[in-house]
C-alpha positions as CSV (number, residue, x, y, z in Angstrom):
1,X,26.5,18.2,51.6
2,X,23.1,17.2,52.9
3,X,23.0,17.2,56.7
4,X,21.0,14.6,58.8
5,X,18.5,16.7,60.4
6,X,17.8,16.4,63.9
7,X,15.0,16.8,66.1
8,X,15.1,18.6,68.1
9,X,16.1,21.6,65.4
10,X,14.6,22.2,62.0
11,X,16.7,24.6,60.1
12,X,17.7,27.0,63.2
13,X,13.8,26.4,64.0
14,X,12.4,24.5,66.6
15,X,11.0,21.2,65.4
16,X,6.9,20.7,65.9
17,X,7.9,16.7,67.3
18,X,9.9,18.4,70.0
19,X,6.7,20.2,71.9
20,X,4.9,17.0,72.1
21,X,6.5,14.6,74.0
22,X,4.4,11.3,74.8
23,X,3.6,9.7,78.3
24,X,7.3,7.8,77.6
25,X,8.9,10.5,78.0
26,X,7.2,11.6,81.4
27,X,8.1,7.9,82.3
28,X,11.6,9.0,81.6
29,X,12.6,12.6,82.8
30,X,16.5,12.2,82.8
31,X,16.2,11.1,78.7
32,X,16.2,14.3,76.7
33,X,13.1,14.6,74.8
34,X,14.3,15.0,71.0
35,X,17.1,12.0,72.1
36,X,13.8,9.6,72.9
37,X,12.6,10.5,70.1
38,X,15.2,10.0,67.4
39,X,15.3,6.5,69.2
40,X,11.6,5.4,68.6
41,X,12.3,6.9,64.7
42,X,15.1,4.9,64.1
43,X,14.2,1.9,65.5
44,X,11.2,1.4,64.3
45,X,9.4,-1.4,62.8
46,X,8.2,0.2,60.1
47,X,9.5,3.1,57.7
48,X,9.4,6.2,58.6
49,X,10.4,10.0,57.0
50,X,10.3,13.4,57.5
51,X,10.3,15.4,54.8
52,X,10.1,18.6,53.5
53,X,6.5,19.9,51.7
54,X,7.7,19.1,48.7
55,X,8.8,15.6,49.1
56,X,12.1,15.9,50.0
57,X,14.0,13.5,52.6
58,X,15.3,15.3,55.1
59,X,15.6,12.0,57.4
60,X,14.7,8.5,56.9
61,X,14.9,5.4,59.1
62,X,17.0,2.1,59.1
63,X,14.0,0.1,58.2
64,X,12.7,2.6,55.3
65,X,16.7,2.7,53.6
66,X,16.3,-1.5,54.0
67,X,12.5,-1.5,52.4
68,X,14.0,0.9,49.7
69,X,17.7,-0.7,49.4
70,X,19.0,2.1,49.7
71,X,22.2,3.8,51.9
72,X,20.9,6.4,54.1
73,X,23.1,8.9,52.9
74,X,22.3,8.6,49.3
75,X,18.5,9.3,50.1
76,X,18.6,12.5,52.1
77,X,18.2,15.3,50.1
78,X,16.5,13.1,47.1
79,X,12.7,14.4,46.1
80,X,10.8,11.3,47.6
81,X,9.2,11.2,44.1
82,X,12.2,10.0,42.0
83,X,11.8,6.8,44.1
84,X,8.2,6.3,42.4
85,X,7.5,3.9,39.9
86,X,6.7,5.8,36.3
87,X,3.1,4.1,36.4
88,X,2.4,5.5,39.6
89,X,3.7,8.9,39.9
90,X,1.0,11.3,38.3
91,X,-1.1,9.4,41.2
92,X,1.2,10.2,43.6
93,X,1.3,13.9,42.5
94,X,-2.1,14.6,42.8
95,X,-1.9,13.4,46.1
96,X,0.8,15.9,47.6
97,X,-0.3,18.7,45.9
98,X,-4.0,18.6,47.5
99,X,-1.9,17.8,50.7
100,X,0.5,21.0,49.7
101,X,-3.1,22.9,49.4
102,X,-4.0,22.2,52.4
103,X,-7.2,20.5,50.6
104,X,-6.2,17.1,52.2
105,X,-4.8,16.5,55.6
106,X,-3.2,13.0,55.1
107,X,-3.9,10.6,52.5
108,X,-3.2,7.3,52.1
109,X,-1.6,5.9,48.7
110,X,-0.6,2.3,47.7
111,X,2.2,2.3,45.2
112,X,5.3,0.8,43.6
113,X,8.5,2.4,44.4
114,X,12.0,1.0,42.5
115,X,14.8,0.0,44.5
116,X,18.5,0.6,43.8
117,X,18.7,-2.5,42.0
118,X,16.1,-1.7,39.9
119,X,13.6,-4.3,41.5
120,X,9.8,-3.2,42.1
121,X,8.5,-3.4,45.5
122,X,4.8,-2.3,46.5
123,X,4.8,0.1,49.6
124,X,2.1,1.8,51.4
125,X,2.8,5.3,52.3
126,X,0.7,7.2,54.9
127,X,1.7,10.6,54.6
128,X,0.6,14.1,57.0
129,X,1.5,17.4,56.9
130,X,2.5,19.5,59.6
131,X,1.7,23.3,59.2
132,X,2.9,26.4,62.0
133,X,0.7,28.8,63.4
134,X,-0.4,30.3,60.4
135,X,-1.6,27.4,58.7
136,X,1.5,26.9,56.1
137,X,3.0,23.5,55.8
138,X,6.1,23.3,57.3
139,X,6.9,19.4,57.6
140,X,5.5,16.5,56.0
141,X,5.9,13.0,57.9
142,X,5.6,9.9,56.2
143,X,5.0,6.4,57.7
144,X,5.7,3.5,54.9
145,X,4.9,-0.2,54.5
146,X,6.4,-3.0,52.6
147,X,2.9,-4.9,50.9
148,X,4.6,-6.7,48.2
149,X,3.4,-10.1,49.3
150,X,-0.2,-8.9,50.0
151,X,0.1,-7.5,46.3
152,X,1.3,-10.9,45.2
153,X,-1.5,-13.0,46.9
154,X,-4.2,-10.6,45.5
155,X,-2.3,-10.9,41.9
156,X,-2.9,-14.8,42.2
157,X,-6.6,-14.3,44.0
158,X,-6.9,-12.3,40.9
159,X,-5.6,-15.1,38.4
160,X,-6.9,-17.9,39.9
161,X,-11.1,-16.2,39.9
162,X,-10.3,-15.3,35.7
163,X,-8.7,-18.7,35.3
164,X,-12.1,-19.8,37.2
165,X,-14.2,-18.1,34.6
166,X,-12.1,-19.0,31.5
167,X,-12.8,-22.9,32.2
168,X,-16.2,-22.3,31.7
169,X,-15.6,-21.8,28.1
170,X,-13.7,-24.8,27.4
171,X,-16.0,-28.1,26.2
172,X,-16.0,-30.3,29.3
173,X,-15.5,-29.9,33.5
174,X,-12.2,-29.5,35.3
175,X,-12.8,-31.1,38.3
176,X,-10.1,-31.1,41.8
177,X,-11.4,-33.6,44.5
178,X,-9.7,-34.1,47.9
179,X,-9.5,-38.0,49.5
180,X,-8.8,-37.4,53.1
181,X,-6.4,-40.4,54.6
182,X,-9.4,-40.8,57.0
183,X,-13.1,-39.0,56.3
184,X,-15.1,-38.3,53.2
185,X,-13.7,-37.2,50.3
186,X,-14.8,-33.6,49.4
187,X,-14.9,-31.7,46.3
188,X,-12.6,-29.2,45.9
189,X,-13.6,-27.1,42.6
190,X,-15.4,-28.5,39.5
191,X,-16.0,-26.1,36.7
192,X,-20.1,-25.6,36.0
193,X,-19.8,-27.6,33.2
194,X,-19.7,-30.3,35.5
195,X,-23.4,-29.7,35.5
196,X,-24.6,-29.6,32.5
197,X,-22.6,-33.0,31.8
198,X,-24.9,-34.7,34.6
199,X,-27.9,-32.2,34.4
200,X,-27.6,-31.4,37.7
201,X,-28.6,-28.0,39.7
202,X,-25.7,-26.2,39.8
203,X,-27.2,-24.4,42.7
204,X,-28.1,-27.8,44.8
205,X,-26.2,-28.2,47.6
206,X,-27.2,-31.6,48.8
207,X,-25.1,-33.8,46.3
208,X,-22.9,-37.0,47.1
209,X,-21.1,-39.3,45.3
210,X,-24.1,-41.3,45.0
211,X,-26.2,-38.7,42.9
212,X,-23.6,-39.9,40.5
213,X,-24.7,-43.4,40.2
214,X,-28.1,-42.4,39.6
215,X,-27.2,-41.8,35.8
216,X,-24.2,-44.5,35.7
217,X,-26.2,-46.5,32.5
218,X,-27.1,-50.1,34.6
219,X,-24.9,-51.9,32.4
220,X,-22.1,-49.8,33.8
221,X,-22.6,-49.1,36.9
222,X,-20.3,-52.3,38.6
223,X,-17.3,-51.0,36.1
224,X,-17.8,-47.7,37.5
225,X,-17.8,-48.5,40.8
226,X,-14.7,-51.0,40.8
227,X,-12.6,-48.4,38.4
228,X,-13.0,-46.0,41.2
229,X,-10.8,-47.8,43.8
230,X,-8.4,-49.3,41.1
231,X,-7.8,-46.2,40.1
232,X,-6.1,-44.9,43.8
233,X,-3.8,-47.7,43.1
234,X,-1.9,-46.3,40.1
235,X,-1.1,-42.8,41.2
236,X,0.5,-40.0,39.7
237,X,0.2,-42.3,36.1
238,X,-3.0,-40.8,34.2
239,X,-5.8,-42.8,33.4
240,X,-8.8,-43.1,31.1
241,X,-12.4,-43.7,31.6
242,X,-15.3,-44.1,29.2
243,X,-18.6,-44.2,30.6
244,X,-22.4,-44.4,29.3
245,X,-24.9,-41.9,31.6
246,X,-28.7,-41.6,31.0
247,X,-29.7,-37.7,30.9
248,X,-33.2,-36.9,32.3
249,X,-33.9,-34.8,28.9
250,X,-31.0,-35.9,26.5
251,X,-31.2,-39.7,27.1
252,X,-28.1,-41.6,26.6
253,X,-24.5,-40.2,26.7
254,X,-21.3,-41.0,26.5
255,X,-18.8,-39.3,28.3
256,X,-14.9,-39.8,28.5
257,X,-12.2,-38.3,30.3
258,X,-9.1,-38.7,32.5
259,X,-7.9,-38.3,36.0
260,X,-4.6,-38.6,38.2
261,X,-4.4,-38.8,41.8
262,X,-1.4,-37.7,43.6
263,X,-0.2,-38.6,47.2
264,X,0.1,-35.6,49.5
265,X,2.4,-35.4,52.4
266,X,-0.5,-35.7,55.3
267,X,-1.2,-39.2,54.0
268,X,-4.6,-37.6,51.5
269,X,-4.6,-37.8,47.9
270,X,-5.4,-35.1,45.6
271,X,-7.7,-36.3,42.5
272,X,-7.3,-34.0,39.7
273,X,-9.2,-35.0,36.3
274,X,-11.4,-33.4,33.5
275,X,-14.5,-35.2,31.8
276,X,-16.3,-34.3,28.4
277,X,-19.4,-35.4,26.7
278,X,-18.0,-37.5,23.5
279,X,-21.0,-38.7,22.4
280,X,-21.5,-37.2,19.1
281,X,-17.6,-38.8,18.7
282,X,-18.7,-41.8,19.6
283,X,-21.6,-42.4,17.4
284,X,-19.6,-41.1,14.3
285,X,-17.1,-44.1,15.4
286,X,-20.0,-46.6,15.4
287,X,-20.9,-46.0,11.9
288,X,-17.4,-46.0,10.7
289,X,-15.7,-49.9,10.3
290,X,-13.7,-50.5,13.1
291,X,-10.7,-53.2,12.1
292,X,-10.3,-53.7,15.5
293,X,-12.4,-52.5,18.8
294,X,-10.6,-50.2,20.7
295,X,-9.3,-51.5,24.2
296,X,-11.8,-50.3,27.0
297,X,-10.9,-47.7,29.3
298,X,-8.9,-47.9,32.4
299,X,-10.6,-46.3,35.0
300,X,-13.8,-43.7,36.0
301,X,-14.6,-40.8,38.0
302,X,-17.5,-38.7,38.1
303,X,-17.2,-35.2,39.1
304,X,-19.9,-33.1,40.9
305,X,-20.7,-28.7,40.7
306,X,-21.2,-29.2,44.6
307,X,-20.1,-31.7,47.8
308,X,-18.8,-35.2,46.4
309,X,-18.6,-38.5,48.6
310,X,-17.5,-41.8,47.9
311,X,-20.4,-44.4,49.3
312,X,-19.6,-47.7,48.7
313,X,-22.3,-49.7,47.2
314,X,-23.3,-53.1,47.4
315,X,-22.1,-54.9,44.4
316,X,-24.6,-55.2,42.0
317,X,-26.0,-58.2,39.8
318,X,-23.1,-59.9,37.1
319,X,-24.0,-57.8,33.7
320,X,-22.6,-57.5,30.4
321,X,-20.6,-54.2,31.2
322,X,-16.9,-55.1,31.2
323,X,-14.6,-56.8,34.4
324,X,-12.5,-54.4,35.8
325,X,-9.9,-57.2,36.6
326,X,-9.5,-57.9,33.1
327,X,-9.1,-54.7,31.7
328,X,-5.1,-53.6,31.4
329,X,-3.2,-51.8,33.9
330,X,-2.4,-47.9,33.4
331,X,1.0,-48.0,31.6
332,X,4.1,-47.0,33.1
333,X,5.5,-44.0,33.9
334,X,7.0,-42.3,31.2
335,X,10.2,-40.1,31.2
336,X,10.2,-36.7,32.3
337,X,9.6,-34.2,29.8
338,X,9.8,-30.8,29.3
339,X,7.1,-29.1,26.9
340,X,7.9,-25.0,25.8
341,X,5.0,-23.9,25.4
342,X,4.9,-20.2,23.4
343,X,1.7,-18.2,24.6
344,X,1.0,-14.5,25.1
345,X,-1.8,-14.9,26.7
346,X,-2.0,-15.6,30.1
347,X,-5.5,-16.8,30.5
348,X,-4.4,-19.9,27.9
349,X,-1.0,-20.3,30.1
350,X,-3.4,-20.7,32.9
351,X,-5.5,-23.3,31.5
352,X,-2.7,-25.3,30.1
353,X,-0.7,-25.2,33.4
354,X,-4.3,-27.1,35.1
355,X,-4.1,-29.1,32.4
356,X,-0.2,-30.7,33.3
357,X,-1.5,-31.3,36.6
358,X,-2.8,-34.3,34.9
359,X,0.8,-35.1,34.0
360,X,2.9,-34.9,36.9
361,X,6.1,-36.2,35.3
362,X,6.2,-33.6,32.5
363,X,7.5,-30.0,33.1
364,X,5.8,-27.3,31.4
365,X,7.7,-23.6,30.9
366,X,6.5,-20.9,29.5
367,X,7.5,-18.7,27.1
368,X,5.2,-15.3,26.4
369,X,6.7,-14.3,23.3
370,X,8.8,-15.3,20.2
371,X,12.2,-13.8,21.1
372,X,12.0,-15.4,24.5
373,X,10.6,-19.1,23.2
374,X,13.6,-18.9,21.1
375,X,16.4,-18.0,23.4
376,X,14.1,-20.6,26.1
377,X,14.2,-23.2,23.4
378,X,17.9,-23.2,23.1
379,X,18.7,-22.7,26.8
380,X,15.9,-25.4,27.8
381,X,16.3,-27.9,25.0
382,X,12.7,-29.1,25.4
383,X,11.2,-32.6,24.1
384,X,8.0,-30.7,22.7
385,X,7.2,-27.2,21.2
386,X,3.2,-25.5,22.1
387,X,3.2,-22.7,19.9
388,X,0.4,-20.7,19.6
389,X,0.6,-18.9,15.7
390,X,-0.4,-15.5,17.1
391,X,2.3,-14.3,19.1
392,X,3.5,-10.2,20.2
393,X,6.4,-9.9,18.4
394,X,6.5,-12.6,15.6
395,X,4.0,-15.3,14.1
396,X,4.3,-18.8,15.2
397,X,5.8,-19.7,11.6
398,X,8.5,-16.9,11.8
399,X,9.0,-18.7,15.5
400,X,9.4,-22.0,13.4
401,X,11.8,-20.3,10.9
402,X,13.8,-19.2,13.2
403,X,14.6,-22.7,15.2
404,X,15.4,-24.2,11.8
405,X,18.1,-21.9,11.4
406,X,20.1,-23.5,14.5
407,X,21.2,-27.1,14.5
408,X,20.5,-26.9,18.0
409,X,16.6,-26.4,18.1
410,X,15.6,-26.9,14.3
411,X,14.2,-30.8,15.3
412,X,12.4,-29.9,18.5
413,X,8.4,-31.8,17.9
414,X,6.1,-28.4,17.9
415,X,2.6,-28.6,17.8
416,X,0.2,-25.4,16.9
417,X,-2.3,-24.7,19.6
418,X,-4.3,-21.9,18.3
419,X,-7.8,-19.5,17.5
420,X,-6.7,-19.5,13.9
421,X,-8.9,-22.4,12.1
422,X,-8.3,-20.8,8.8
423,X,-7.4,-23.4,6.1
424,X,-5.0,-21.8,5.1
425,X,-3.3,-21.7,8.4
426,X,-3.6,-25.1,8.7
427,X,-2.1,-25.6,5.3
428,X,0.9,-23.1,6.8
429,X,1.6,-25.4,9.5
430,X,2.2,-28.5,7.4
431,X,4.3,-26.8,5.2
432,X,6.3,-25.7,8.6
433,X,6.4,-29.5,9.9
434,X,3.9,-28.9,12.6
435,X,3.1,-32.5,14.2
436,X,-0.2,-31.6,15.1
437,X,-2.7,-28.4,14.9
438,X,-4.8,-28.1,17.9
439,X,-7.7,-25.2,18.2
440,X,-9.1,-22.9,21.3
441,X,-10.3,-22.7,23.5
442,X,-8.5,-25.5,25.0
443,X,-9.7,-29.5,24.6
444,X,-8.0,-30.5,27.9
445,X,-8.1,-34.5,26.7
446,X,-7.9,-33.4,23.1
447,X,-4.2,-31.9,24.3
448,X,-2.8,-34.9,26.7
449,X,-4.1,-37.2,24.0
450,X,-2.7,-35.4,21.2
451,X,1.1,-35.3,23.6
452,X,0.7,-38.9,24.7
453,X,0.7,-40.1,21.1
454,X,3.1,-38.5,19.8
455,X,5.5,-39.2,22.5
456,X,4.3,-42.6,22.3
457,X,5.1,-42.2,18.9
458,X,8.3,-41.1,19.0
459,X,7.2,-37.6,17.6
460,X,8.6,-38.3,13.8
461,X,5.2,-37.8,11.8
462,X,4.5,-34.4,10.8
463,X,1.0,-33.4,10.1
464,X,-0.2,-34.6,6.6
465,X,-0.7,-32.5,3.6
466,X,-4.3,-31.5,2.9
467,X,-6.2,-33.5,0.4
């Protein structure tokens, strides 16, 4: 049986710690040195070993057998290495072996280690070896930290800076803005696209709110202004804005996009919202015949790349542009509901999750391959299905066969999101019932839109066969 070792021996020899006391123990002359010292080890605030050069424990601390979750009597004796995560232990080899060699006198190593219960946990170890008189190691002591939330935070730094990239890719601006309860509003994040919709300089820092009027189209501009405070009275329901801008280079523009502002405890409101240029889509819709013109828009914001402020201008002259009072209130709040959405790739999970910040009363999960969207799908019972076609271990379709099979899940409303804009893909879909087919990277409006009609719509009409 593996025996605790003590300090002030070291297998019939005496221990190195024991001919060093501190100033503490000089402080203290009636406390037997090794005694003090076993004292400080144990009740330490951080882990702490001694082991021998080879890894193994030959004593360990309260808080190291807590970081670890282990007993202390089931560690002494183990190799310090069969606590290592696989991924980390050639690493962590290396290390001790140019410590063995005497080619490193301490190193430093961040790592994960696997507790009893089979959870990871992400320590640091600083680790020294202790040699005799003739140089050999003799003793290695090890101090150890528990970093698993430092670890997390950089994980999320991490996700949030390629999330940050990725939504330069997609056709239109994410925007955040803040609305202090008292003070100026301030910009939180917009994506650079934001300056290309307004051509702007991105690298300008003396933007306001104000800069945004300057290419509000005239006929505009009171709509605009007035939408801007309705909108703070409808929050947490989205709403819609269309807008006409005159470009410097480009002219005139229509852009088109939605927004929701949410109530946060300290009395500001968070503005989260996403604008495109949809003018292209709105001169294709002027040369088609229109049986009836579309209802105008319920609201505008206008996103900045730098600092944002909301100005309040003198009304200007009556024009033709339409009165906000008699456009129609935002509608009422839907019901929850929950949307699966099947994606192996977290970059698109990222840009979808921004994108339900716009819809506060649905609940997104995630499911990041076809086995689990299944078993999700009939443990969650969701309203709606995203499924992207390309999945790890199955296609979207074999996804789709396999719901049909259970009475349970085979009338979930799916829609494809996907890269694949192969005909025949599309053609794949409407053969599987697919309600809609939706392409990346991701059309923030195109998707709520695409969601809010078919909800509205009770989600019964499949996509239609091709021509």
């Amino acid at each position: 049986m593996s025996q605790v070792l003590r300090f002030g021996t070291m297998s019939g020899k005496s221990s190195p710690l024991a001919h060093d006391p501190s100033e503490a123990f000089r402080a203290h002359p009636e406390a037997p040195a090794a005694a003090l010292w076993e004292a400080v080890f144990e009740h330490s605030a951080c882990g702490q070993l001694l082991l021998t050069p080879e890894g193994d424990i030959q004593a360990i601390n309260h808080k190291a057998c807590l970081l670890l979750g282990y007993a202390r009597d089931a560690l002494i004796g183990t190799r310090c290495h069969t606590l290592t995560h696989p991924g980390d232990l050639s690493s962590e080899l290396d290390h001790w072996r140019s410590l063995q060699d005497g080619h490193l006198p301490s190193f430093r190593l961040e790592q994960r280690c696997l507790k009893q219960n089979g959870q990871i946990i992400w320590v640091e170890w600083h680790v020294s070896m202790l040699r005799d008189a003739q140089g050999q190691a003799c003793q290695a002591v090890a101090v150890l930290h528990d970093i698993s939330t430092r670890k997390h935070i950089e994980r999320s730094l991490r996700e949030r800076d390629v999330l940050l990239r990725s939504l330069d890719h997609i056709p239109g601006a994410i925007y955040k803005v803040l609305l202090p309860a008292q003070g100026e509003p301030q910009l939180l994040y917009a994506s650079t696209r934001a300056a290309q919709l307004y051509e702007v300089d991105p690298a300008c820092t003396t933007l306001n709110w104000t800069t945004h009027y300057k290419r509000v189209h005239p006929d505009d501009l009171h709509t605009v202004t007035r939408l801007v405070e309705a909108s703070l009275q409808h929050q947490s329901q989205p709403v819609q804005y269309e807008y006409r801008i005159i470009h410097p280079t480009q002219g005139l523009r229509w852009l088109s996009g939605e927004a929701v502002a949410q109530a946060l405890p300290d009395g500001s409101t968070a503005w989260y919202g996403y604008t495109a240029d949809v003018t292209e889509q709105r001169q294709g819709a002027l040369r088609t015949p229109q049986l009836e013109a579309p209802a105008p828009p319920a609201v505008t914001t206008m996103v900045t790349h730098t600092d944002i402020r909301l100005d309040r201008l003198p009304p200007p002259p009556p024009s033709s542009g339409a009165d906000p009072a008699a456009l129609p209130a935002p509608a009422a709040a839907v019901r929850p509901i929950r949307v699966l959405y099947a994606e192996d790739n977290e970059i698109n999970v990222l840009l979808v999750e921004q994108a339900f910040k716009m819809r506060p009363q649905w609940e997104l999960v995630v499911a990041t391959d076809g086995s689990s969207a299944l078993e999700q799908a009939k443990q969650q019972r969701p309203d709606m299905m995203l499924v992207d076609l390309n999945l790890g271990d199955m296609s979207g379709f074999d996804l789709v066969e396999a719901l049909e099979q259970d009475p349970d899940t085979r009338d979930i409303a799916r829609v494809a999101l996907t890269a694949d804009t192969l005909p025949e893909s599309l053609q794949a879909a409407q053969r599987h019932g697919f309600l809609d087919y939706l392409t990346k990277p991701v059309d923030v409006l195109a998707l709520l839109r695409c969601l809010d009609e078919l909800l509205a719509n009770g989600l019964q009409q499949p996509l239609s066969p091709a021509n």
